[in-house]
N, C-alpha and C positions, 0 to 999 in steps of 0.2 A: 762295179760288177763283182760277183762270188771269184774268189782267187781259187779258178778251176784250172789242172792240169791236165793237157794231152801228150801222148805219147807222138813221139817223131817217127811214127813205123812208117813212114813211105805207104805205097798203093798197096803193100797185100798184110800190111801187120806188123812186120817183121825188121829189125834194124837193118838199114841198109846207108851204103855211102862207105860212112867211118868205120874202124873197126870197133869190137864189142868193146874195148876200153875206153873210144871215146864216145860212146852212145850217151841223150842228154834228154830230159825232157822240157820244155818250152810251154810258156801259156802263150795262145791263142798269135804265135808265130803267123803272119800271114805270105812271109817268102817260102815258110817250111810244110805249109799248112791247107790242104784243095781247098780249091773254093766251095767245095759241099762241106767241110768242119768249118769254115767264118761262119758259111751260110746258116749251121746247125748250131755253132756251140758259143759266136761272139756274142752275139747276141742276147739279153739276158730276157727277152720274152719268149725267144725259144726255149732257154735254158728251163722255165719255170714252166711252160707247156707241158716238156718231156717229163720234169721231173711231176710236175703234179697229175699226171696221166698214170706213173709210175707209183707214188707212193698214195695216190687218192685222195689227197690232203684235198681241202676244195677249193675251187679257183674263180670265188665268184664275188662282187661286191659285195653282195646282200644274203652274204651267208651269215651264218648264226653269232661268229665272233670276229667282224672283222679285223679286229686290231690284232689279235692272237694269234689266230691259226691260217687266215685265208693268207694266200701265197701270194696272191694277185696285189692284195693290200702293201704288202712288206714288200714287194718288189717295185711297185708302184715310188715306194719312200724311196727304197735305197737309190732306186736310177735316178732319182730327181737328186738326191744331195750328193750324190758320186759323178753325175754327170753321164753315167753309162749307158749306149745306145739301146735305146728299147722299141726296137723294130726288128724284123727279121732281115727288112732288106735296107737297113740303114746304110751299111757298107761304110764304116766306121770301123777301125778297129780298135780292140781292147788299149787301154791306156796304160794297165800296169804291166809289167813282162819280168818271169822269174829269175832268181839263178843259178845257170844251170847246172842238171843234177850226175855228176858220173860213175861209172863205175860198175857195181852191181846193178842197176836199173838198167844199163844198155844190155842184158843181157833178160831182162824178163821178156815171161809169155806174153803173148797176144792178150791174153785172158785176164792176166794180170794187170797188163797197161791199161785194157778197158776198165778195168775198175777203178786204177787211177785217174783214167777220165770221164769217171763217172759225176755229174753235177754233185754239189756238196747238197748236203741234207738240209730241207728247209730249219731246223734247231740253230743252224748257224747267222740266218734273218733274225729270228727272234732271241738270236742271246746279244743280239747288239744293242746297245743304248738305245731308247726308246727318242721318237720326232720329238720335239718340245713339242707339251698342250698347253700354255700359256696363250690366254685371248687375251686381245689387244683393241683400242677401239681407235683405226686406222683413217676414219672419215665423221666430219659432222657441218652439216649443211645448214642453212635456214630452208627452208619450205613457204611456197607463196600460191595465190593462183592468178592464173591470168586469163579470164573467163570460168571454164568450166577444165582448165587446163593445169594443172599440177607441174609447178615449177623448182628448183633448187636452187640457191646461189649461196657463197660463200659466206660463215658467220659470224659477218665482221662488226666492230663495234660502231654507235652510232648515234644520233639522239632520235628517238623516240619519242613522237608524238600523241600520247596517249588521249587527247580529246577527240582526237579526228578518227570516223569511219573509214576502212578501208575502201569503200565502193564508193568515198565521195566523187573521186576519178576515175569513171569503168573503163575509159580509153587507154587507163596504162596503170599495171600491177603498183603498188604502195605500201610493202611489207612495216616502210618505216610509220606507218598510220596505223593508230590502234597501243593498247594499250597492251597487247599481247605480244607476243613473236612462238615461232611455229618453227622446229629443231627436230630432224633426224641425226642418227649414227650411225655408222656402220663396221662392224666389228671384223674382224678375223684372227685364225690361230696363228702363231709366232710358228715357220718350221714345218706347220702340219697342213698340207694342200687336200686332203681329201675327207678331211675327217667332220663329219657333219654342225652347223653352225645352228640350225633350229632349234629353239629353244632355251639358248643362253641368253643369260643377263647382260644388261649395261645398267650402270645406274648412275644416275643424274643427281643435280646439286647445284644450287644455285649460292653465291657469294654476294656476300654485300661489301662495298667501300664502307670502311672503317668512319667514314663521315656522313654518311647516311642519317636521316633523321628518325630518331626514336620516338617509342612512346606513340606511334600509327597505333591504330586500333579499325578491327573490323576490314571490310573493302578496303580504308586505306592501305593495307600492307601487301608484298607483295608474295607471290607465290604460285605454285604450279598448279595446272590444271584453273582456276578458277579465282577472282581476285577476293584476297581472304579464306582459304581456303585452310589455308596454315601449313599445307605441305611446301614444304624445302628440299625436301629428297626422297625420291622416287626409283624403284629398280622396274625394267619393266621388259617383256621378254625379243629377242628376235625373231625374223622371218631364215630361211634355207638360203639366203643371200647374205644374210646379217646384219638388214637395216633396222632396226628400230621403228614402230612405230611415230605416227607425230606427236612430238609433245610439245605442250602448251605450256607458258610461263609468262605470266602476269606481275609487269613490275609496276612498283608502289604508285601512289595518288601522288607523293612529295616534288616537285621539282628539284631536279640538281642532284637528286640520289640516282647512285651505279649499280651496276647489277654484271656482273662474270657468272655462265652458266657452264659446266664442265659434265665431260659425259665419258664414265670411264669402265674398266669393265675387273674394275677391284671392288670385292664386296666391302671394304672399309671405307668406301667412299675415297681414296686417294689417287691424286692424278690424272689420267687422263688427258683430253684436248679439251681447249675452253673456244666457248663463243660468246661475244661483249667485246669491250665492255660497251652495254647499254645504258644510256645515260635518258631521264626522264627529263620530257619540253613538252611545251603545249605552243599549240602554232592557232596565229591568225594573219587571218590576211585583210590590208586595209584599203582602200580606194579613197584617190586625194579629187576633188571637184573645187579648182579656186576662183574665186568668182572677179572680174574681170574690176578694175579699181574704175574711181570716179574720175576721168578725164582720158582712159587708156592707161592701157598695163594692164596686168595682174597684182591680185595679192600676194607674194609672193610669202609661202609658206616653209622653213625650213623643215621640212617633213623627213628629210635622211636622217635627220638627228633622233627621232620618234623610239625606232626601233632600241637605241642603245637605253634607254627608260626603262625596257623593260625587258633587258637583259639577266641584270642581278635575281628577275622574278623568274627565270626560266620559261620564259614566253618568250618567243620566239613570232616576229612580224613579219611581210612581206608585202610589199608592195602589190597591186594587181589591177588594174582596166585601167580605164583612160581619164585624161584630165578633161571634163569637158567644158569651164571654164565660163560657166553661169553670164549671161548681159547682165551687167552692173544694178542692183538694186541699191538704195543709199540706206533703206532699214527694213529687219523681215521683224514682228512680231514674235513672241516665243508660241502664239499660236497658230502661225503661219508655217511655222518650221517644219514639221514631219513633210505635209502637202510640198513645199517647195522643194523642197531635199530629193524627196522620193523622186522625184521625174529626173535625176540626175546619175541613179545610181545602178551600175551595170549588175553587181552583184554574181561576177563569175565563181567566184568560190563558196557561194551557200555549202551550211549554216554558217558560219562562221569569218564572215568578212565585215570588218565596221567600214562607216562610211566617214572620211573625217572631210567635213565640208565648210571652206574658207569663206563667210560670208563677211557683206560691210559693216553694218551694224546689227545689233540684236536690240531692241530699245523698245518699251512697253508704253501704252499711255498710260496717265495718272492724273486728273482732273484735281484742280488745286485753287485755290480762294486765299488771296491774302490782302492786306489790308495796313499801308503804309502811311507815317501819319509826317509832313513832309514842313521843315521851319525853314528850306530855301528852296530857291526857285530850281536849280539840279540836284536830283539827288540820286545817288547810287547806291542798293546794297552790298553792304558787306558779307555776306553769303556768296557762295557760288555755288551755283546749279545747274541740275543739266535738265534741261527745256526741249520738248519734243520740237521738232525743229527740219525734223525728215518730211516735211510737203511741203517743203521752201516758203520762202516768204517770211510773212508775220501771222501765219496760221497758229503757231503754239500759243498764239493770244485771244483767247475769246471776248474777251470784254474788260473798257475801263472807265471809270465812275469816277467821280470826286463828290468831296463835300466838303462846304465852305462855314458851313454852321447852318445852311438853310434846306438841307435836303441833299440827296444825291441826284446827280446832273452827268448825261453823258461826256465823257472824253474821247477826243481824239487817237486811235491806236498809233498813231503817228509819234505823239509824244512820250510814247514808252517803247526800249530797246533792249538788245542786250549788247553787252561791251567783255572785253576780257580777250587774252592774246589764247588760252586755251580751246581750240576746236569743240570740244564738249561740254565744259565747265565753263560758265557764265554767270556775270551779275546782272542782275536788273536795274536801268537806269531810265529815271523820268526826269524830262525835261518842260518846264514850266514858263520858261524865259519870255516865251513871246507869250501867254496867256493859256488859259481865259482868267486865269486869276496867279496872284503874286504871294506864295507864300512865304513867312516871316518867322523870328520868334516869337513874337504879338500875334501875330494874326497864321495858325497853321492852318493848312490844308491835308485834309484825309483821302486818298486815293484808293481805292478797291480794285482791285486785279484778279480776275477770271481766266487761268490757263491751263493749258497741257504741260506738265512735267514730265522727264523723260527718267524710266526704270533703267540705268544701261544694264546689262550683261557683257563678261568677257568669251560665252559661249554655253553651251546647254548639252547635258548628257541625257534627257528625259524623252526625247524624240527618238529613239530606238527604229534602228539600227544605226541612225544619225548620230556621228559626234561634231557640234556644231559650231565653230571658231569664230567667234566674230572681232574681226583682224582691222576692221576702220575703226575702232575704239583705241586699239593700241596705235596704229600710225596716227591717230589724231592726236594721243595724248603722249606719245613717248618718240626718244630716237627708233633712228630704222632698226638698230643694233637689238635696243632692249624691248622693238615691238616685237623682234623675231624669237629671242628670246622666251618672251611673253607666252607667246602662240603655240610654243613647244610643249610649253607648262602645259598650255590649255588643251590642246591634242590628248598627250597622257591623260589628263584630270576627269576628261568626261566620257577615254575611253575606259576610263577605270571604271564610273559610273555604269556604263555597261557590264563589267564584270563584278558588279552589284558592289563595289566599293560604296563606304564603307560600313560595314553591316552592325549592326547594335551589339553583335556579342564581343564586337573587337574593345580593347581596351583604353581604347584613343579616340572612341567613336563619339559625338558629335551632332543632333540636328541642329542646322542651325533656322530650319523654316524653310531651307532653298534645296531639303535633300540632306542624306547619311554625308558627314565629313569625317575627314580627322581634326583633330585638336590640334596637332603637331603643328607649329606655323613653318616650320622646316620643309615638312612634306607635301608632296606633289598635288596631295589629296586635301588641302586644308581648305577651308571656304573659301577663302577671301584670296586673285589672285595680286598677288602684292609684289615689286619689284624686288623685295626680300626672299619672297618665299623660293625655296629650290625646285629645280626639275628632278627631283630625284622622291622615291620611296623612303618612308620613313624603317626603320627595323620591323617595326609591328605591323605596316601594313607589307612591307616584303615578305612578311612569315604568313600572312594571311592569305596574299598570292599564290606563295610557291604551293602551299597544302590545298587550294582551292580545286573544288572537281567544275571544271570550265565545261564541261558537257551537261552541267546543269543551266547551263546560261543561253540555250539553244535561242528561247524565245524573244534575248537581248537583240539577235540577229536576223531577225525575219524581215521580211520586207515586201513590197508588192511593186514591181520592177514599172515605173514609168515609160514614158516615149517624149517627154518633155525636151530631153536632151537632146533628142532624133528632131523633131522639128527645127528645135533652138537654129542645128547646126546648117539643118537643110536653109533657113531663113538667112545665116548668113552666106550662103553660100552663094544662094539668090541675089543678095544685097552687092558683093562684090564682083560678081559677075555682071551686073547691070549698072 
């Protein structure tokens, strides 16, 4: 509060008590002092009442110069950084206390004291050092909604899912969905409590990790307000509160690249509070269906291992619905596949859920004529092949003929089999031993053979939203170890297929007749899956990935949700129960 003087005149003016030698004057004494001078002069919004009544100075917020001349203003400051009571009936007293003055003073008029206690001139508010006007920007939020409801929450760093719609879930906000994120601030003066905040600046800025990938062009790169837009920094003004408008920042296409956005209220753009770091991912989610093995069991699929494949790519996997765990088929066609799949597939997270489905065999017919020309009576070939064989029996055998040099003559399908310790891979062996004729090196015999050959597949990425494993090829022809192995490979291989791997302009690209491959026999993506090849992405198809805009692949994911599954389960349920 103003270092004001009162005189110690007692009730009528006049020094009284001590004699005139030890007469003193005192600030704002309240042993010495009626309670009508606390009540009048401690106080510093009486003081500036009286005085601004007296000298007309104006005492209103919204007068012409608040910061200069209005009294209200300036005392407004000083009480707040002096701590001095600004109430008339605070009942506080003054904090500082003088010292005292002797002498000739105890001996002044009445008239005189009053004007020593008279409040000091407002010139002495205004010759003080001016509040700091220095804005600061004190607060910075993300922004969400949750319905029709405008939410805030802290702007912390995270990954970012830039394929995914934020409404794909209406049940529960998703600010980390989308390709965007949505940023208030809110500023204030350093010092200064009353001095108006409307229409100051903040300005924004977004940083990149120093490993960030270059060379984006277009929509890929990232930026405020709109993706490609080319702004990086943005001033933009406040509200009478000091928040900021919402601002939008769109980070890049690239997987793996960071982004720090800072929101400061230096026109150099330095400093500030940051929010990030945001890190770009693309998320899907997959649904596992294994189909139940031949004899009991399942197939059992390492499918935890799925997600780390496509890690390095910044895709980001998730498991989601239920295993419903197909009645054993021994072979589905590759024209079979969509139809059988579909009735399997819960499909809670459209677009964007593949469906990886563990079936027994994948195996095609192929209609085949051969013609063996035989100098002993058993003979085996030296070939192995795989022979349709999926309707039991001796069905992969249409028909068998000989000839003796007089014509061809039925055979017995009895006398032709196949042999081999391999489940899939077999030879053809005819046996002649008991008849109807004895072939020699003199005398050969010509046998004609009429069959179903078998196309195998290790799985199929062409039945979309289906990625289709067919896991009895590998346990029929491999350990448990390297069919699980195997199956990993194959999972990855044709949900890549789905993410339209691998496309003609890559430089590893590939048809080979069966769909886009890589060349790389290393990579996950190569044709052929082969005991050698790895579970892993090659360099160039990882870089293909990570740049890839997955939200163009919407149509990879569609599906038309079955009830096949729903009966399956009601049927066993039936079955066990009775």
């Amino acid at each position: 509060s103003p270092n004001v003087m009162v005189g110690d005149s007692g009730a009528g003016g006049a020094a009284s008590g001590a004699g005139a030698g030890d007469a003193e004057l005192i600030s704002y004494d309240p042993s010495a002092v009626s309670g009508e001078a606390i009540s009048t002069l401690a106080c510093v919004q009486a003081q500036v009442m009286r005085e601004a009544a007296k000298s007309g100075v104006p005492f209103c917020e919204k007068c012409t110069e608040p910061e200069k001349t209005c009294i209200q203003a300036q005392v407004l400051k000083e009480a707040a950084e002096l701590g001095s009571p600004f109430c008339e009936k605070c009942g506080e007293e003054p904090r500082r206390k003088e010292t005292p003055v002797k002498g000739k003073a105890a001996t002044a008029t009445a008239t005189d004291k009053e004007k020593k206690t008279a409040i000091e001139p407002v010139t002495k508010y205004a010759a003080k050092p001016p509040a700091s006007k220095k804005l600061k920007v004190v607060e910075l939020v993300e922004v969400f909604t949750q319905g029709s409801i405008e939410k805030i929450q802290a702007a912390a760093g995270r990954e970012q899912y830039i394929n995914l719609d934020k409404s794909i879930d209406t049940s529960n906000p998703h600010p980390e969905y989308g390709r965007f994120i949505q940023l208030k601030a809110r500023v204030k003066w350093d010092g200064d409590k009353i001095r108006s905040l409307a229409g100051e600046s903040v300005y924004w800025k977004s940083h990149s990790n120093p490993a960030n990938k270059t060379g984006l062009t277009g929509s890929e790169k990232d930026s405020f307000d709109s993706a490609g837009s080319g702004i990086n920094k943005k001033a933009v003004k406040v509200d009478d509160q000091g928040w900021t408008p919402i601002v939008k920042f769109c980070l890049s296409q690239y997987g793996g690249d960071k982004f720090d956005i800072y929101a400061t209220a230096d026109t150099k753009y330095k400093g500030g509070l940051k929010a990030g770091t945001y890190t770009v991912w693309r998320k899907l989610w997959y649904e596992i269906d294994t189909m139940e093995k031949r004899g009991g069991g399942t197939l059992d699929m390492d499918h935890n291992k799925l997600p780390d494949v496509y890690k390095p790519c910044f895709i980001r996997l998730e498991k989601q619905g239920t295993d419903n765990q197909p009645n054993n088929k021994w072979n589905i066609e590759t024209r079979d596949l969509h139809d059988f799949a579909n009735g399997y597939f819960g499909a809670e997270k459209s677009p964007f859920q593949a469906h990886e489905v563990a079936i027994d065999h994948q195996a095609d017919k192929k209609d085949e004529e051969s013609v063996f020309e035989l100098d002993r009576a058993v003979y085996t070939d030296s070939q192995s092949e795989s022979y349709y064989v999926y309707d039991g029996g001796d069905t992969w055998l249409k028909s068998v003929e000989y000839n003796d040099g007089s014509g061809w003559k039925p055979l017995a399908k009895s006398k032709v089999s196949l042999t081999g310790t391999n489940k899939v891979y077999k030879k053809i062996k005819i046996d002649l031993s008991t008849g109807p004729v004895t072939p020699s090196p003199a005398n050969k015999i010509k046998v004609k053979l009429k069959y179903i050959k078998s196309k195998e597949w290790s799985g199929d990425g062409g039945s979309k939203p289906h990625a289709i494993i067919a896991m009895g090829y590998w346990y029929d022809t491999e350990t448990g170890t390297e069919a699980k192995k195997r199956t990993v490979g194959t999972m990855a291989h044709e949900l890549g297929h789905l993410l339209a791997m691998v496309p003609s302009t890559s430089t590893t690209y590939i048809n080979t007749g069966t769909g886009n491959h890589c060349s790389d026999s290393n990579c996950v993506m190569y044709s052929t899956n082969t005991t050698t090849r790895g579970n892993t992405f090659c360099s160039v198809c990882t870089e293909l990935l990570r740049k890839a805009d997955i939200t163009n692949y919407k149509n990879s994911f569609r599906h038309t949700k079955g009830m096949k599954a729903l009966m399956d389960n009601i049927l066993k349920i039936i079955k066990y129960a009775f």
